[in-house]
N, CA, C and O atoms as a printed pandas DataFrame, in Angstrom:
     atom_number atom_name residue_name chain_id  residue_number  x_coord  y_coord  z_coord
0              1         N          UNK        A               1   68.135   90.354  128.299
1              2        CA          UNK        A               1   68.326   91.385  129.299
2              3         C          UNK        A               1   67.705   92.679  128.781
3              4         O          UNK        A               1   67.841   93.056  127.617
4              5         N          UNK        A               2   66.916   93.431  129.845
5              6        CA          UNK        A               2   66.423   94.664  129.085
6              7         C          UNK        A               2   67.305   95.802  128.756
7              8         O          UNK        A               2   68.480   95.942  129.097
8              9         N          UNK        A               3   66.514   96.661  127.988
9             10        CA          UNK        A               3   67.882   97.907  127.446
10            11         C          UNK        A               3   67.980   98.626  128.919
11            12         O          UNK        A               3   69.022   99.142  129.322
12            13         N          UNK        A               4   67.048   98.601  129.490
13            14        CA          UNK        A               4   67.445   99.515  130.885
14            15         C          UNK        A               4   68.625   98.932  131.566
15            16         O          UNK        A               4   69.075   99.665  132.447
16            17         N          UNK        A               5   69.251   97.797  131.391
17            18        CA          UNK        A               5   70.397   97.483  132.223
18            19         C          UNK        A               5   71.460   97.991  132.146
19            20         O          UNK        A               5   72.240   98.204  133.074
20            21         N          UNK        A               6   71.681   98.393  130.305
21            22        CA          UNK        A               6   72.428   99.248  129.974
22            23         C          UNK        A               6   72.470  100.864  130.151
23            24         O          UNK        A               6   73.295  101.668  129.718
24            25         N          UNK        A               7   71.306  101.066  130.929
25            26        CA          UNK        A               7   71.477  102.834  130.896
26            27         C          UNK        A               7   71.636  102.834  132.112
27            28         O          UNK        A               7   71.554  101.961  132.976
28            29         N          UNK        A               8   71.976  104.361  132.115
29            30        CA          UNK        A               8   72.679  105.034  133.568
30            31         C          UNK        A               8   71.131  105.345  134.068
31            32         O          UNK        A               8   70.143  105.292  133.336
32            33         N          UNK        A               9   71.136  105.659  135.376
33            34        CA          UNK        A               9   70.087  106.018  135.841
34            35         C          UNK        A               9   69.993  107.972  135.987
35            36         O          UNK        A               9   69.228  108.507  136.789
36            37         N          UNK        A              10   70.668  108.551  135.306
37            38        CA          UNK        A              10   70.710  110.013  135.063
38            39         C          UNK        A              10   69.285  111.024  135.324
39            40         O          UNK        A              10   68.373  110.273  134.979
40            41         N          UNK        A              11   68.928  111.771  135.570
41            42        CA          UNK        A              11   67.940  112.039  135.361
42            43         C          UNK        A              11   68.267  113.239  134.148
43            44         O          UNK        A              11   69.200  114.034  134.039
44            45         N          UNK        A              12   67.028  112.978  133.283
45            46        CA          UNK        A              12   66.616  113.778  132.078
46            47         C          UNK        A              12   65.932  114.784  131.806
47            48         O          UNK        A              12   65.058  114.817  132.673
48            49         N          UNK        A              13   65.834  115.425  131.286
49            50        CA          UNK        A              13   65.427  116.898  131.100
50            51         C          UNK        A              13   64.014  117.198  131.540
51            52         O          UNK        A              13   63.777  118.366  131.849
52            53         N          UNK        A              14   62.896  116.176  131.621
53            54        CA          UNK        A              14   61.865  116.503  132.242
54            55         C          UNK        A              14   61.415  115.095  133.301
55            56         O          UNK        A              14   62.034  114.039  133.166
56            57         N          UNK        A              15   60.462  115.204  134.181
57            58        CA          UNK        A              15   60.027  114.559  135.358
58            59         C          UNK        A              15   58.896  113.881  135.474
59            60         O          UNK        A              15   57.833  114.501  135.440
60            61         N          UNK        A              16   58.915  112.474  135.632
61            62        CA          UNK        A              16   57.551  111.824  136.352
62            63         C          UNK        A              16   57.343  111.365  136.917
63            64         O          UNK        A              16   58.026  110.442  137.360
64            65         N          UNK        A              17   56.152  111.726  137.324
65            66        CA          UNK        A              17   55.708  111.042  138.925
66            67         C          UNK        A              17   54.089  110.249  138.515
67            68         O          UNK        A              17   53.453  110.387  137.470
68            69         N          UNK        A              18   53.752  109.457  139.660
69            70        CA          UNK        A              18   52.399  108.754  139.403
70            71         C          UNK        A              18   51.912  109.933  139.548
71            72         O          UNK        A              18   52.353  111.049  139.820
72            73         N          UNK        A              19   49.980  109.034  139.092
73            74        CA          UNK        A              19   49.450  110.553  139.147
74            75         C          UNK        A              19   48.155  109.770  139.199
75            76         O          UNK        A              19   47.228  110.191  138.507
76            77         N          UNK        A              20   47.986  108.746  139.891
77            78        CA          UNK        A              20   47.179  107.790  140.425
78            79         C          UNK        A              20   47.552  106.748  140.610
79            80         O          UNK        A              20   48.762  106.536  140.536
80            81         N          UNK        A              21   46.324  105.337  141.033
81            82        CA          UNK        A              21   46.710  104.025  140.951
82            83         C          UNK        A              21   46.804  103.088  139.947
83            84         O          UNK        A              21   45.852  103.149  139.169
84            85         N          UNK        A              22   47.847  102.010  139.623
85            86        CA          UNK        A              22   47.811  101.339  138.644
86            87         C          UNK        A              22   46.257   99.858  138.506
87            88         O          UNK        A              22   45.834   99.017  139.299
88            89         N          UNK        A              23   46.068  100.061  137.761
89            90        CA          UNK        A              23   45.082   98.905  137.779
90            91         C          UNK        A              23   45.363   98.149  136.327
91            92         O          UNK        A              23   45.820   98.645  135.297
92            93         N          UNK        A              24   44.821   96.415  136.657
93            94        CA          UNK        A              24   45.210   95.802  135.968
94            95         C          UNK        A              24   43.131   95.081  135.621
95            96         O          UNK        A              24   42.088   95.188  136.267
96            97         N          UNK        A              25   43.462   94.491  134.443
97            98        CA          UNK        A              25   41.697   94.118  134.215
98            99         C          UNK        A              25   42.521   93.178  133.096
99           100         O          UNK        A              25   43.518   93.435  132.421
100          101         N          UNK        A              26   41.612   91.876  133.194
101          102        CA          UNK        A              26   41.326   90.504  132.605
102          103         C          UNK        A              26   41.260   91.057  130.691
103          104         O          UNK        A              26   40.898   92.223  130.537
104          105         N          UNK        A              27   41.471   90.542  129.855
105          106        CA          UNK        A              27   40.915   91.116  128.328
106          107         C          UNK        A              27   39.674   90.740  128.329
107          108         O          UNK        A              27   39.263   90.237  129.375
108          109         N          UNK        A              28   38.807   90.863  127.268
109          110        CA          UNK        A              28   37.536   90.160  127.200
110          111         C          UNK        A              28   37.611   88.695  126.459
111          112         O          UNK        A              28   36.579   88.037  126.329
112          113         N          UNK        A              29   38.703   88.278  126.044
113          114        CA          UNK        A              29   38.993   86.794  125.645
114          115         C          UNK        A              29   39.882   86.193  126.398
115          116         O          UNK        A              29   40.342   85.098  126.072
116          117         N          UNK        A              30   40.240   86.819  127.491
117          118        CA          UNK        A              30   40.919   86.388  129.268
118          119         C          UNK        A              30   42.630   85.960  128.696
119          120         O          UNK        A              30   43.499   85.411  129.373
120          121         N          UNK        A              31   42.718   86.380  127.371
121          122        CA          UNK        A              31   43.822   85.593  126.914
122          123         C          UNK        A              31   45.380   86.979  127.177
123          124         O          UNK        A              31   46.460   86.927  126.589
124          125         N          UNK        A              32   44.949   88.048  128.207
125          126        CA          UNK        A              32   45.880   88.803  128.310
126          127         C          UNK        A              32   45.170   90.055  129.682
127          128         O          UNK        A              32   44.100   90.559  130.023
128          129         N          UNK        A              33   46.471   90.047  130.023
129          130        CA          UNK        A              33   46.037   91.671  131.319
130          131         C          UNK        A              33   46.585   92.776  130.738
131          132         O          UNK        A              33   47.663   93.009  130.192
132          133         N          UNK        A              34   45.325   93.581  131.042
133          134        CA          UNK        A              34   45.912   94.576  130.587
134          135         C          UNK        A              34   45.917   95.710  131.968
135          136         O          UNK        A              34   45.000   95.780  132.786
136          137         N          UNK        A              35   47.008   96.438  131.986
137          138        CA          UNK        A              35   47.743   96.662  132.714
138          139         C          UNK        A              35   48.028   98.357  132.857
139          140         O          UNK        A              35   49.095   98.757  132.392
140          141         N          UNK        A              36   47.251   99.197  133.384
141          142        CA          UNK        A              36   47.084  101.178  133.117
142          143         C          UNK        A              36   47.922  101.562  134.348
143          144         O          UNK        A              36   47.630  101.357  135.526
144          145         N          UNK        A              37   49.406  102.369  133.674
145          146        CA          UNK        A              37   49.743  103.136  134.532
146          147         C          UNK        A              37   49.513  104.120  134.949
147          148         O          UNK        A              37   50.601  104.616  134.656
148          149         N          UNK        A              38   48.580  105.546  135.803
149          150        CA          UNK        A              38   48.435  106.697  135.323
150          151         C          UNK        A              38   49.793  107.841  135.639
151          152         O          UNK        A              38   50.238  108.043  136.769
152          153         N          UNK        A              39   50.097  108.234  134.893
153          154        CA          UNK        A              39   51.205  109.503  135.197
154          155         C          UNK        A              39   51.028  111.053  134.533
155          156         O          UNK        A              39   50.400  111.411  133.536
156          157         N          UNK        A              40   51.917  111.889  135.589
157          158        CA          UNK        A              40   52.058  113.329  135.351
158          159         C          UNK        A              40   53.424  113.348  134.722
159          160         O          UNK        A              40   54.329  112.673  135.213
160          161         N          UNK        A              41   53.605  114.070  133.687
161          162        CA          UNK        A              41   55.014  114.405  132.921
162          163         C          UNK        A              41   55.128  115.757  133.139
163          164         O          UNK        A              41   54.199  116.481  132.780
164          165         N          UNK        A              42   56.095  116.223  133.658
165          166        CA          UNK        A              42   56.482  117.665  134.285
166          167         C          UNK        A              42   57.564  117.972  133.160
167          168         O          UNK        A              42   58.290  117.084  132.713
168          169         N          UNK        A              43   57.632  119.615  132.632
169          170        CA          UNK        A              43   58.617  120.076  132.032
170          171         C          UNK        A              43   59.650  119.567  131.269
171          172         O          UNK        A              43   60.881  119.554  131.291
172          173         N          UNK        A              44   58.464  119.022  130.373
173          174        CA          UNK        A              44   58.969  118.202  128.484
174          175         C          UNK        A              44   58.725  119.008  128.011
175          176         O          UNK        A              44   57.749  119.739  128.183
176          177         N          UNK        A              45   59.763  119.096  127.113
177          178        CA          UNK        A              45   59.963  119.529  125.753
178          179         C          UNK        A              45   59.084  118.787  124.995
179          180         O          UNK        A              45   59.065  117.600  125.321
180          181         N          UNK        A              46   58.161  119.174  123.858
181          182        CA          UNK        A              46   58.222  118.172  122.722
182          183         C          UNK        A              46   58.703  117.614  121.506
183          184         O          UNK        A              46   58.225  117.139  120.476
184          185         N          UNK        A              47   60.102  117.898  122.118
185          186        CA          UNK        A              47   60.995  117.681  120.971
186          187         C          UNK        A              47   61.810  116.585  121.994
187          188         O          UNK        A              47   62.806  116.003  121.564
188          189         N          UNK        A              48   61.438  116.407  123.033
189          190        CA          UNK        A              48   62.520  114.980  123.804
190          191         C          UNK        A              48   61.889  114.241  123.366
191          192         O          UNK        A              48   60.737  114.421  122.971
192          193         N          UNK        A              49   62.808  112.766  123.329
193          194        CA          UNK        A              49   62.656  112.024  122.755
194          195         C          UNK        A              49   62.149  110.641  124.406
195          196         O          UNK        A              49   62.866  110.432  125.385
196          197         N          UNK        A              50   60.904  110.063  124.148
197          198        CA          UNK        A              50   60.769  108.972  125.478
198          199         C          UNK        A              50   59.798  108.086  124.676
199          200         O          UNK        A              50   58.975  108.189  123.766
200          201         N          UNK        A              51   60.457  106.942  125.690
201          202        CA          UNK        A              51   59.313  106.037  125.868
202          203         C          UNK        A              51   59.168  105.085  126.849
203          204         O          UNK        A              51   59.810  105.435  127.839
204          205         N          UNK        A              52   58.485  103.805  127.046
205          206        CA          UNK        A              52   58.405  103.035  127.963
206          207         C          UNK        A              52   58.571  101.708  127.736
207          208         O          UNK        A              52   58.399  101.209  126.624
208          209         N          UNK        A              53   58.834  101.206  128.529
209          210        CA          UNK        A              53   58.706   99.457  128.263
210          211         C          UNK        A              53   58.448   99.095  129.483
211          212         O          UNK        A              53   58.911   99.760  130.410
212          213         N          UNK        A              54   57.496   97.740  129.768
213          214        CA          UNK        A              54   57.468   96.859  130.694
214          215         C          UNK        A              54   58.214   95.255  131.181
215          216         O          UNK        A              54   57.991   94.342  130.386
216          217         N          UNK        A              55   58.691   95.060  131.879
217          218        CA          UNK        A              55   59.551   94.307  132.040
218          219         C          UNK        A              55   58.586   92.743  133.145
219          220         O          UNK        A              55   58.471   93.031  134.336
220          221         N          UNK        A              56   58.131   91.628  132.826
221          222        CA          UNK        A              56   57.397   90.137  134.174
222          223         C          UNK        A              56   58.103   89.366  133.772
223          224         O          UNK        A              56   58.036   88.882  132.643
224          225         N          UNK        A              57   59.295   88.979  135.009
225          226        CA          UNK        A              57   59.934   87.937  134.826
226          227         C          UNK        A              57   60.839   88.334  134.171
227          228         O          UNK        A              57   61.167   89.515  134.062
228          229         N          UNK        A              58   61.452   87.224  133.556
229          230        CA          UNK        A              58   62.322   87.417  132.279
230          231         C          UNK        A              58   62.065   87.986  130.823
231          232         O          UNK        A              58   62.800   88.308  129.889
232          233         N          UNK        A              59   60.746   87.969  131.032
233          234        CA          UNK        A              59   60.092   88.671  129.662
234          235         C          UNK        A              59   60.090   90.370  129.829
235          236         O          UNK        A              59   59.571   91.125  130.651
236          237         N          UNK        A              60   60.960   90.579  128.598
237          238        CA          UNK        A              60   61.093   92.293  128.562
238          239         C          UNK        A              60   60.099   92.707  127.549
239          240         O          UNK        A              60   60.362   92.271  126.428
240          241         N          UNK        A              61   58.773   93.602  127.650
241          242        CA          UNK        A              61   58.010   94.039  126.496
242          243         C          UNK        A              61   58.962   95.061  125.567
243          244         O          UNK        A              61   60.040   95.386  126.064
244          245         N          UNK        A              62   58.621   95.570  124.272
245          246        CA          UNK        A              62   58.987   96.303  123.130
246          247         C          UNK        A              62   59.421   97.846  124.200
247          248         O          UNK        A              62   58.945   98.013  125.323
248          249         N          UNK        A              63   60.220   98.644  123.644
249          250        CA          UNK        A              63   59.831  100.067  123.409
250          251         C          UNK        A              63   59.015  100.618  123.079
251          252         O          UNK        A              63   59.016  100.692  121.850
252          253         N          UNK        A              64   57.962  101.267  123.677
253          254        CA          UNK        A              64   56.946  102.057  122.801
254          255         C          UNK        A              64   56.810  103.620  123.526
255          256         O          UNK        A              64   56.538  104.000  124.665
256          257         N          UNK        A              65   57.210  104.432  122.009
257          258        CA          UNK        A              65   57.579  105.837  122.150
258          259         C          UNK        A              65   56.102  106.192  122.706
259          260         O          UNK        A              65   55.009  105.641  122.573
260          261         N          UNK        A              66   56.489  107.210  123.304
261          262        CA          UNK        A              66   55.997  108.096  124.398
262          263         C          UNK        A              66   55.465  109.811  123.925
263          264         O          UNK        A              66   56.190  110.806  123.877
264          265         N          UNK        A              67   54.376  109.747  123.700
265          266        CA          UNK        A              67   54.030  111.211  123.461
266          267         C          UNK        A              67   54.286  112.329  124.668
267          268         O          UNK        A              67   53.408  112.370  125.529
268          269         N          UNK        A              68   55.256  113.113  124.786
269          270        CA          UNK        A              68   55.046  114.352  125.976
270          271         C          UNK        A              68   54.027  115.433  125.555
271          272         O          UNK        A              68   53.671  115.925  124.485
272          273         N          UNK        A              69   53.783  115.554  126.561
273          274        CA          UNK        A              69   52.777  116.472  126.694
274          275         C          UNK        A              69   52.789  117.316  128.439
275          276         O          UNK        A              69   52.402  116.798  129.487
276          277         N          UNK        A              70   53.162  118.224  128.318
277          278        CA          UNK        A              70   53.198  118.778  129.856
278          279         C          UNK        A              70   51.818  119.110  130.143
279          280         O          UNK        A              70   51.133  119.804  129.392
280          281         N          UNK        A              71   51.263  118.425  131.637
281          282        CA          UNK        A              71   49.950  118.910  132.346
282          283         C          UNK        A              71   48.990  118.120  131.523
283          284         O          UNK        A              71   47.878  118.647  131.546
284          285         N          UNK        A              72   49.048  116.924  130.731
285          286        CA          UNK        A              72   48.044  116.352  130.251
286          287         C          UNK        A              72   48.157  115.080  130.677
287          288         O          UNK        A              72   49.222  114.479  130.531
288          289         N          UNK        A              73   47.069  114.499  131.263
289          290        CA          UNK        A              73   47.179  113.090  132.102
290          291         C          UNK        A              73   47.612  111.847  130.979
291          292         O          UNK        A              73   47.055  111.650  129.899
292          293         N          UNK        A              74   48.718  111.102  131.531
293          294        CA          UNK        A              74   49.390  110.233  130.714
294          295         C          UNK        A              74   48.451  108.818  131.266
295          296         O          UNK        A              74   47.576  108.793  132.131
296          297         N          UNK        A              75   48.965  107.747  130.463
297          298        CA          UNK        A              75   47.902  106.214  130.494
298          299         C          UNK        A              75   49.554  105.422  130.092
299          300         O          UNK        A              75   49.931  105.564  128.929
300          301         N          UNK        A              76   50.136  104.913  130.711
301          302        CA          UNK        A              76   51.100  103.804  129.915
302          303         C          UNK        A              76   50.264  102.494  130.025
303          304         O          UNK        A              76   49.837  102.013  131.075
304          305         N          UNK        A              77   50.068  101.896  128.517
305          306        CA          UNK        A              77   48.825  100.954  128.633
306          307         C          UNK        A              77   50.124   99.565  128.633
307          308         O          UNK        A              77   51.236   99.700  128.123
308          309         N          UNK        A              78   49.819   98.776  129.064
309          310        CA          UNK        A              78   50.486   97.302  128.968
310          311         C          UNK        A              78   49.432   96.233  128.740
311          312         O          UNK        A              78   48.387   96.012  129.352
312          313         N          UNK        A              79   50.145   95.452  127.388
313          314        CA          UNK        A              79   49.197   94.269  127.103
314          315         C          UNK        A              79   49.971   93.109  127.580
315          316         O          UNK        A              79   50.779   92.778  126.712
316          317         N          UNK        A              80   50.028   92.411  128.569
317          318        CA          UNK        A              80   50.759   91.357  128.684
318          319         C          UNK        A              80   49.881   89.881  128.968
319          320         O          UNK        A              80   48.875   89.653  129.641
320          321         N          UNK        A              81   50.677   89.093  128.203
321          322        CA          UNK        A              81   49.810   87.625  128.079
322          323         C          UNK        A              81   49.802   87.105  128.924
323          324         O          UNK        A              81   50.846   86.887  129.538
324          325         N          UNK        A              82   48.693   86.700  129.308
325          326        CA          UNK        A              82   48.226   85.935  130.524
326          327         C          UNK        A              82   49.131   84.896  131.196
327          328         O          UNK        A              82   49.187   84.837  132.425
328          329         N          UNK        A              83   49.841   84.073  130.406
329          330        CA          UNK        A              83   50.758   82.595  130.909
330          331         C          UNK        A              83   51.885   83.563  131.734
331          332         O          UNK        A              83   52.705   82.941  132.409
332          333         N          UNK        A              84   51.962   84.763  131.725
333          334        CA          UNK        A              84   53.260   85.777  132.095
334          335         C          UNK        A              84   52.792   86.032  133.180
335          336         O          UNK        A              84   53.653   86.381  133.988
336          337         N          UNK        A              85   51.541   86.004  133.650
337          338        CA          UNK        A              85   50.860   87.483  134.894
338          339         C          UNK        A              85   50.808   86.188  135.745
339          340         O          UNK        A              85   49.651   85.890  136.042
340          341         N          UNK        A              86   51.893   85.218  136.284
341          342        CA          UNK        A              86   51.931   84.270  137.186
342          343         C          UNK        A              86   51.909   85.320  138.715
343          344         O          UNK        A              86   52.324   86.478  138.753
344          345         N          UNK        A              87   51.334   84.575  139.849
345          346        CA          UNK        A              87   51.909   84.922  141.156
346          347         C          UNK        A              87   53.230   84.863  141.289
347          348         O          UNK        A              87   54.042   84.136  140.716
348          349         N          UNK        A              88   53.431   85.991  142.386
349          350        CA          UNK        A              88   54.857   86.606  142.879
350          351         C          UNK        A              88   55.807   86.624  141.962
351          352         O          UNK        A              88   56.910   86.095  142.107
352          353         N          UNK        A              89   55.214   87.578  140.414
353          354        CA          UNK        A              89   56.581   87.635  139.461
354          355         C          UNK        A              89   56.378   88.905  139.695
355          356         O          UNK        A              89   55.292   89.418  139.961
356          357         N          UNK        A              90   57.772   89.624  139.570
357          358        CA          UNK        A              90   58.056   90.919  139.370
358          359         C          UNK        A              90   57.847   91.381  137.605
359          360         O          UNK        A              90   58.293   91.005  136.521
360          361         N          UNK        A              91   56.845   92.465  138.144
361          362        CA          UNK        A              91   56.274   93.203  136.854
362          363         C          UNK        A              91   57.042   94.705  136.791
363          364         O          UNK        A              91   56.860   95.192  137.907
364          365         N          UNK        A              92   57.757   95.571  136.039
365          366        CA          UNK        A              92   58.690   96.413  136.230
366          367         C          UNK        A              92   58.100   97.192  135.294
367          368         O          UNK        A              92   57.752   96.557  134.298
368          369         N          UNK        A              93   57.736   99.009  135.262
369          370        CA          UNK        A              93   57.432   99.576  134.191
370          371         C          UNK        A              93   58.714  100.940  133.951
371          372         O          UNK        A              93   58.545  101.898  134.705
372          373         N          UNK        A              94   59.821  101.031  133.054
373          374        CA          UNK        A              94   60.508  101.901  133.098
374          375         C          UNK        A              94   60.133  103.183  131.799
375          376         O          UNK        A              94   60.157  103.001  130.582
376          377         N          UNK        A              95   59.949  103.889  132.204
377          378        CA          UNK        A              95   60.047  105.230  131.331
378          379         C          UNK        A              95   61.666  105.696  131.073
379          380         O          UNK        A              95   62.441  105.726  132.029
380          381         N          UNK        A              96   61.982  105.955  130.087
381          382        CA          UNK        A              96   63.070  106.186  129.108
382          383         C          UNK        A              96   62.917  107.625  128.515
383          384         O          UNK        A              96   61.818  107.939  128.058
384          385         N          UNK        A              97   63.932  108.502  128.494
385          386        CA          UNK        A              97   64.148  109.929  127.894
386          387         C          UNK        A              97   65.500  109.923  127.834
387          388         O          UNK        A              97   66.302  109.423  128.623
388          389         N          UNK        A              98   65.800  110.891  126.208
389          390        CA          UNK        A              98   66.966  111.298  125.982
390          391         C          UNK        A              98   67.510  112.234  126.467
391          392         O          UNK        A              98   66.981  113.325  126.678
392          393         N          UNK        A              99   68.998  111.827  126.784
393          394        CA          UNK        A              99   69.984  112.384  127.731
394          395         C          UNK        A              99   70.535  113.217  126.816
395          396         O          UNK        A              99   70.531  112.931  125.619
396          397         N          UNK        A             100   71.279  114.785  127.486
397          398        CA          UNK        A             100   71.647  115.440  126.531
398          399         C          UNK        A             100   73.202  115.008  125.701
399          400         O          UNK        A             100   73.835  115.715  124.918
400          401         N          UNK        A             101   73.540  113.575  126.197
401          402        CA          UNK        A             101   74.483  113.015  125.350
402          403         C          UNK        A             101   73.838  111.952  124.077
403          404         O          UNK        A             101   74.541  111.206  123.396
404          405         N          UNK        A             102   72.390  112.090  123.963
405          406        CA          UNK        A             102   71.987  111.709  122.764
406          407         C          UNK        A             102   71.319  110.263  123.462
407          408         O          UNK        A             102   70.396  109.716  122.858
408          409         N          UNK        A             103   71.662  109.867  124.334
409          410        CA          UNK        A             103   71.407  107.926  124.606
410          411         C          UNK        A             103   70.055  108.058  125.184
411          412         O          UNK        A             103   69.745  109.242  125.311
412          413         N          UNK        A             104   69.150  107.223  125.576
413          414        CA          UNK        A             104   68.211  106.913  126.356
414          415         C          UNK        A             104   68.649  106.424  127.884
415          416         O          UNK        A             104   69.556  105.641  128.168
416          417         N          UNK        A             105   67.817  107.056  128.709
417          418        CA          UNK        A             105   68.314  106.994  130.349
418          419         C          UNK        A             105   67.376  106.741  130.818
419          420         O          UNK        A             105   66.499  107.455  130.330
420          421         N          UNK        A             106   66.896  105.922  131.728
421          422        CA          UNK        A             106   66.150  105.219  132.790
422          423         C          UNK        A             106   65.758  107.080  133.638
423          424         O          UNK        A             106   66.614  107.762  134.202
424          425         N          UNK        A             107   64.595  107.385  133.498
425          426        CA          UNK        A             107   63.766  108.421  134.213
426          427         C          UNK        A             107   62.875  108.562  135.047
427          428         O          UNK        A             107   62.419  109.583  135.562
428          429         N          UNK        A             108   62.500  106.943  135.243
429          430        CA          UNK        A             108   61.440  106.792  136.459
430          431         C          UNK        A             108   61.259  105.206  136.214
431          432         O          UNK        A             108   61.281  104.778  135.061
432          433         N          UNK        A             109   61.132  104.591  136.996
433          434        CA          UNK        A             109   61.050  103.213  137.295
434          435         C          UNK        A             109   60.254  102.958  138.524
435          436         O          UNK        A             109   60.438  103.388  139.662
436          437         N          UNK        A             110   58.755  101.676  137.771
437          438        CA          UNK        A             110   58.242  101.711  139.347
438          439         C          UNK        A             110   58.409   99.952  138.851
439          440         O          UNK        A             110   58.857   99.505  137.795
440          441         N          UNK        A             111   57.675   98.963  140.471
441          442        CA          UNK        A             111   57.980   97.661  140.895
442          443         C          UNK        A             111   56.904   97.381  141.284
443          444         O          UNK        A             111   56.308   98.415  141.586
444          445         N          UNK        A             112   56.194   96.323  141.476
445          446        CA          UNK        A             112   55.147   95.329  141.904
446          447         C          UNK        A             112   55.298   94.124  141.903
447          448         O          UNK        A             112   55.982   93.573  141.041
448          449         N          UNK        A             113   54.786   93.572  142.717
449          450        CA          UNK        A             113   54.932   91.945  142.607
450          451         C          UNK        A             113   53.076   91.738  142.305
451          452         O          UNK        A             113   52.072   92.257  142.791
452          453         N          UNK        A             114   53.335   90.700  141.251
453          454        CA          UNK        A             114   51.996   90.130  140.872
454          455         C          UNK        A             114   50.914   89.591  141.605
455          456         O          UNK        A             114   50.929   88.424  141.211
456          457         N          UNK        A             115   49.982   89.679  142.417
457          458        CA          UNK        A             115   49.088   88.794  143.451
458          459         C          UNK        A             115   47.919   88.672  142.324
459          460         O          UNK        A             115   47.758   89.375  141.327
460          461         N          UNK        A             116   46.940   87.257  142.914
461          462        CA          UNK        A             116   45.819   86.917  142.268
462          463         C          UNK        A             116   45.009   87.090  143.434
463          464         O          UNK        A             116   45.542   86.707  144.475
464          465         N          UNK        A             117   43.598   87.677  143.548
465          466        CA          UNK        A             117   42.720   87.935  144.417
466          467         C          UNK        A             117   41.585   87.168  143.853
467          468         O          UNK        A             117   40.687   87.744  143.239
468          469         N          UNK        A             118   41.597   85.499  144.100
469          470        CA          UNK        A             118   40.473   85.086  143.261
470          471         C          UNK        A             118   41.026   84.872  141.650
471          472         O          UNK        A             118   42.128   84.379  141.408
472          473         N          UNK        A             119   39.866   85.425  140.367
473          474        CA          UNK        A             119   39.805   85.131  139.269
474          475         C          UNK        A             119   40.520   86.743  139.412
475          476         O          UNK        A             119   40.043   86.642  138.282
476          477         N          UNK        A             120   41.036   87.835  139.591
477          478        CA          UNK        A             120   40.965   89.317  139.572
478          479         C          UNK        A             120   42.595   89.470  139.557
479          480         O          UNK        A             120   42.787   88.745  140.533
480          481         N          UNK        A             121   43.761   89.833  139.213
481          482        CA          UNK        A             121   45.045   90.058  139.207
482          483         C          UNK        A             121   45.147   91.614  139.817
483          484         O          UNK        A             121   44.472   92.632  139.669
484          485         N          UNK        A             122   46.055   91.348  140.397
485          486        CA          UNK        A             122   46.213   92.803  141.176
486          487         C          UNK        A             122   48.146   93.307  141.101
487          488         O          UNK        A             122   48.955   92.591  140.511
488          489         N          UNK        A             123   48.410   94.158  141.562
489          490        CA          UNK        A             123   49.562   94.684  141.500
490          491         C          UNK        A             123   49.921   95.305  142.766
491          492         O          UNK        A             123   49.511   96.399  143.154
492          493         N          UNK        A             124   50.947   94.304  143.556
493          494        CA          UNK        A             124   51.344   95.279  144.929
494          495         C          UNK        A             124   52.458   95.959  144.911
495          496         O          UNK        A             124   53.459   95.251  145.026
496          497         N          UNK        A             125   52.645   97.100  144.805
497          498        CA          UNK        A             125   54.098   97.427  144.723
498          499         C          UNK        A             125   55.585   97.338  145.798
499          500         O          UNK        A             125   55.549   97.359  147.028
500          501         N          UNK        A             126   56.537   97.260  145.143
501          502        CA          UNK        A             126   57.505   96.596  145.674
502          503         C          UNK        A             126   58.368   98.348  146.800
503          504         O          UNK        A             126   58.396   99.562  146.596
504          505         N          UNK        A             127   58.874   97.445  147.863
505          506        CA          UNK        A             127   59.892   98.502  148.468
506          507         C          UNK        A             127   61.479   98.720  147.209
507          508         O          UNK        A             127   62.371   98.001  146.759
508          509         N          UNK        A             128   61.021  100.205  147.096
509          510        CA          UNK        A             128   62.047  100.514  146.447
510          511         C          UNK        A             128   63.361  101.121  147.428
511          512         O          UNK        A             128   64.421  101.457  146.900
């Protein structure tokens, strides 16, 4: 189960929103997608503490801390292995920031369901 099940959905001291479209591209040894979120991070500190993880299927990816930077275009990159990027699995990307009770809190969460267009993987996003 991912750590996001355990957090509150609170919102945290600074804000994100997309800040384009996600696109997904084949590796060059086809043995993984890789997967670019683009985002804006509004009014971080750089002393908060974030990061992200991606969630296909039952497979939850790592934590990986999060540089803030206010007004500088963010990339959340995802490497996920190919046998994972099946049709109609839910692919989940949550961003994580510390709450001023010290824990990590769910700060933005987006949804897609997986489609194949051909040899090309695509990402449709889900009604939230």
């Amino acid at each position: 189960m991912p750590l996001s099940a355990f957090l509150s959905r609170e919102a945290a001291i600074f804000k994100v929103e997309e800040n384009g479209s996600e696109s997904c591209d084949l590796s060059t040894n086809s043995s993984f997608v890789l997967v670019r979120v683009p985002l804006r991070i509004d009014a971080a500190d750089e002393k908060d503490d974030a990061a992200f993880h991606y969630s296909i299927g039952p497979f939850c990816g790592r934590d990986t801390p999060l540089a803030l930077e206010e007004d500088v275009p963010t990339i959340l990159r995802c490497r996920v292995p190919l046998e994972l990027f099946r049709a109609r699995e839910r692919f989940v990307v949550e961003v994580l920031g510390q709450g001023a009770t010290g824990t990590m809190k769910v700060v933005w969460v987006k949804r897609w369901t997986v489609v194949w267009q051909g040899r090309t993987p695509v990402l449709e996003p889900l009604a939230e």
